[in-house]
N, C-alpha and C positions, 0 to 999 in steps of 0.2 A: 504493500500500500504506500502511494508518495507523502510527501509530505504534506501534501493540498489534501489530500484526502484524508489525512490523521486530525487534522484542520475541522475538517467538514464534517466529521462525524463525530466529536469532542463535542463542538458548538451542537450539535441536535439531540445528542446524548444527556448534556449537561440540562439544556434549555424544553426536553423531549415536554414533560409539565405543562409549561407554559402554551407551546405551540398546538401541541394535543387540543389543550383548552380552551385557545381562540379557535381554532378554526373549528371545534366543536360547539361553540356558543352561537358562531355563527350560522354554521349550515343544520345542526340538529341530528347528525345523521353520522356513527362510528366509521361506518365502511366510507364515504364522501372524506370524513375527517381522515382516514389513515390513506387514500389517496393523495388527498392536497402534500401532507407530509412528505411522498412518498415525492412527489412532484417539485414542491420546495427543496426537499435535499437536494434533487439531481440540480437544481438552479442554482445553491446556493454554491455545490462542489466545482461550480464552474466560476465562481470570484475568486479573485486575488484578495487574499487575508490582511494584503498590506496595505489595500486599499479601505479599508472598515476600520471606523472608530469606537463601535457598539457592536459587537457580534449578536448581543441578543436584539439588540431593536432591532438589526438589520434582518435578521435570521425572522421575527414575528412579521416585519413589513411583508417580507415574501409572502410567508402563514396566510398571509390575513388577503393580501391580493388574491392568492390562489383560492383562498374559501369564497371571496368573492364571486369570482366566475362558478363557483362550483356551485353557490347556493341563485345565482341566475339562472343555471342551466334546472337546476331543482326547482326553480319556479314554474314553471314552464308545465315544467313533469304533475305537478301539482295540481294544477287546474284540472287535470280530468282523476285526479286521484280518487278513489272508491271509499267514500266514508270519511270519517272523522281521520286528519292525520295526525299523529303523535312521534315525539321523536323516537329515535333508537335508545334505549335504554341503557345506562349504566351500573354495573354492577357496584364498584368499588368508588369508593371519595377518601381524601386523604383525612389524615391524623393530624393534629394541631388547634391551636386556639383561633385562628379564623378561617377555621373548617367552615364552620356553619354558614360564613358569608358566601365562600366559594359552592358550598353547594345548596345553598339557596338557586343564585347563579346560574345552575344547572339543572334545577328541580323543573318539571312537566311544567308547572303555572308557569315559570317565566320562560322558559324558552318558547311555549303559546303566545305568552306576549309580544316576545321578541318576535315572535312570526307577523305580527300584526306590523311591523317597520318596515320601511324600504332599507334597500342591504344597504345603501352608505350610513344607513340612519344605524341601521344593527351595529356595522362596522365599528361606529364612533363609538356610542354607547357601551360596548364591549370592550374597545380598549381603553375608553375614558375612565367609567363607572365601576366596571370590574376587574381591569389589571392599573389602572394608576397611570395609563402613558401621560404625557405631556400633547400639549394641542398640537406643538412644531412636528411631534413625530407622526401624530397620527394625519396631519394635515399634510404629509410625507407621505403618507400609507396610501391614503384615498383620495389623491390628486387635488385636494381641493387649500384654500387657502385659510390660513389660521382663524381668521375671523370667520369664515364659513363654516370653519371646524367648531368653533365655539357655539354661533348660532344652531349647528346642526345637534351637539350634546345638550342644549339645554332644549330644545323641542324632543328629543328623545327621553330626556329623563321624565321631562311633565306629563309625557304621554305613556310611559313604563309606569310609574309613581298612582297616577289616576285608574292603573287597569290590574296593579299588579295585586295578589290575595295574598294575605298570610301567612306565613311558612312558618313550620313545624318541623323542624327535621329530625330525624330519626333518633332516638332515644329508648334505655330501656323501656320508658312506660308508653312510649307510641309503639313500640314494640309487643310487649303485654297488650295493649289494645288489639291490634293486629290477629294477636295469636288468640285473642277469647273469641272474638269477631268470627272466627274460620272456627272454632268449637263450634261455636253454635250453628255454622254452618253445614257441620259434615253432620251435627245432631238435628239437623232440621228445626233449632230452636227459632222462629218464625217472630215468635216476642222478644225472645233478647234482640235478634238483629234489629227490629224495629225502634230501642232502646239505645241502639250505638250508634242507629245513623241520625243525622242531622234532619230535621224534618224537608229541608232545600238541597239534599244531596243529589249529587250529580255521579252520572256514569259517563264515561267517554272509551268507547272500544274504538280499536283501529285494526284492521284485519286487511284491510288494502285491496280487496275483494279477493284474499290469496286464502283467507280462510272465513270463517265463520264468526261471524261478531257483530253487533249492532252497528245500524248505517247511519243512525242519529244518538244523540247523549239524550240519555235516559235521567228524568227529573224525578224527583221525590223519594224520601224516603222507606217510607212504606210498599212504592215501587223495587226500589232497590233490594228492600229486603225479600221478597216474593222472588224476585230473579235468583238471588244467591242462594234461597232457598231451595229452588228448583234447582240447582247444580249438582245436589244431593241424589235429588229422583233422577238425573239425568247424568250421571258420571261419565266422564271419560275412563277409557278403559284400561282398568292395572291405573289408576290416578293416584299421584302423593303429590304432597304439596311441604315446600323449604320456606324457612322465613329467607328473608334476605333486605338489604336496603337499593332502592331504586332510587336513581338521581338525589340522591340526600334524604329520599321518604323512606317510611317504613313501606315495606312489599312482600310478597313474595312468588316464587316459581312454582307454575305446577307442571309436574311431567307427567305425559298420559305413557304409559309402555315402558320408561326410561329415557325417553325424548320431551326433549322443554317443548312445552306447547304452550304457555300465554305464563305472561309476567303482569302483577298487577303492583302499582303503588297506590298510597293512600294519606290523601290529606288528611288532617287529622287537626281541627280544633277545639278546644277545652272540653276534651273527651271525646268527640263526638266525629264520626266521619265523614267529612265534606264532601268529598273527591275522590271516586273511583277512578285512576286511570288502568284501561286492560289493551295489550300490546298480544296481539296474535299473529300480525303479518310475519311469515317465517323469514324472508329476507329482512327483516327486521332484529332476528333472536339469531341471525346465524351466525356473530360474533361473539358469542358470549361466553364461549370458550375460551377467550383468551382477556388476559386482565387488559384495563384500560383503566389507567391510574391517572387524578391528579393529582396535581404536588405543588406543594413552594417552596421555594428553596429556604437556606437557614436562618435570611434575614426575616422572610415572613412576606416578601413578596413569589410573586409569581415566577 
């Protein structure tokens, strides 16, 4: 390996975290995110080291260009998408004390929101609000000019701010909730689930018309519980089900045979369950085998 290339891969090894994590804020999607990477390397192995002042700004610029294109070309694809879409799912979040903001960050509600922005607007907002860049660099990023840059993070924060819901992240006792919630559901208890959910609880499946799942989010509580209820009478077959944390939520996996077959997370406020998200498009779940970690480094940034 030359010297450019011990180069090249130091900087994305070191900085893997950070770039993982923009270009996943932006486009929503693991397999798209391990693309852009894959595509940023090859562009970045082709700079002169001596020419770079910032190997990680430089190295993110790339990231965040590439998830650009890549969450346009996803637009596109989206318009005739089947059903409710939902991102790809994350298994793992990192360890630290501002864990919870990072995976907030990454949790189903806001990267829905973030859906709701046009991508410079995403762009900004994700390197402004959740890594800390500066207006210069990111005004660097996204061709546009520092006063543009600024104008553009604050119409994105007020409009993230006004849409965004409560986050809850995973914790023993949203955890415990979780794991009574699915008691009662393999016991057909019909009144407890009615008891844990929020009377305004929402469903959101996404099956992508690739499997089986609701084509609209399903309202109310009471609703909800009758569905999860029926899961019981209607098992998948050889079905267990794993806790586990989804995008910073409590969740879990259920495998029909020994194959994962739907992921679910769950908002969760002051006891009570908001927010079903259920993820069953298989090209959706076929990364899940393999970790996808964020990280900060030891200062405590990105």
């Amino acid at each position: 390996m030359s010297a450019l290339d011990d180069h090249s891969a130091d900087v994305f090894v070191r900085h893997r975290g950070l770039l993982f994590s923009i270009a996943y804020e932006i486009t929503g999607s693991v397999a798209d995110t391990e693309d852009v990477l894959q595509d940023s390397y090859l562009r970045w192995a082709r700079v002169d080291p001596a020419t770079v002042d910032d190997p990680r700004a430089y190295a993110a610029q790339i990231v965040t260009r590439q998830a650009l294109n890549a969450l346009r070309a996803a637009q596109r694809r989206r318009e005739d998408y089947v059903g409710p879409w939902l991102p790809e799912p994350l298994l793992a979040m990192p360890d630290g004390t501002d864990s919870v903001e990072l995976a907030e960050s990454v949790s189903m509600a806001m990267l829905l929101v973030l859906e709701t922005l046009g991508p410079t607007e995403r762009a900004v907002f994700v390197l402004r609000e959740v890594f800390g860049f500066g207006y210069r660099e990111i005004s660097e990023t996204v061709g546009r000019t520092e006063q543009s840059v600024r104008q553009i993070a604050h119409r994105a924060r007020a409009h993230v701010q006004t849409r965004r819901r409560r986050f809850t992240p995973a914790s023993d006792e949203t955890t415990r909730i979780v794991g009574e919630f699915f008691t009662a559901v393999t016991t057909g208890d019909l009144d407890t689930l009615v008891t844990m959910l929020a009377p305004d609880a929402v469903y959101v499946a996404d099956g992508g018309g690739r499997a089986t799942a609701a084509r609209v989010p399903i309202h109310g509580g009471r609703t909800l519980a009758r569905l999860f209820a029926g899961m019981i009478r209607k098992p998948l077959p050889d079905m267990t089900i794993e806790a586990a944390e989804v995008n910073g939520l409590p969740g879990t996996l259920v495998f029909s045979a020994g194959r994962l077959d739907l992921v679910f997370a769950f908002g969760i406020d002051d006891g009570l369950v908001t927010t079903v998200y259920a993820i069953r498009n298989p090209d959706k779940l076929a990364h899940l085998h393999r970790d996808a970690h964020l990280t900060r480094d030891a200062h405590g940034r990105p």
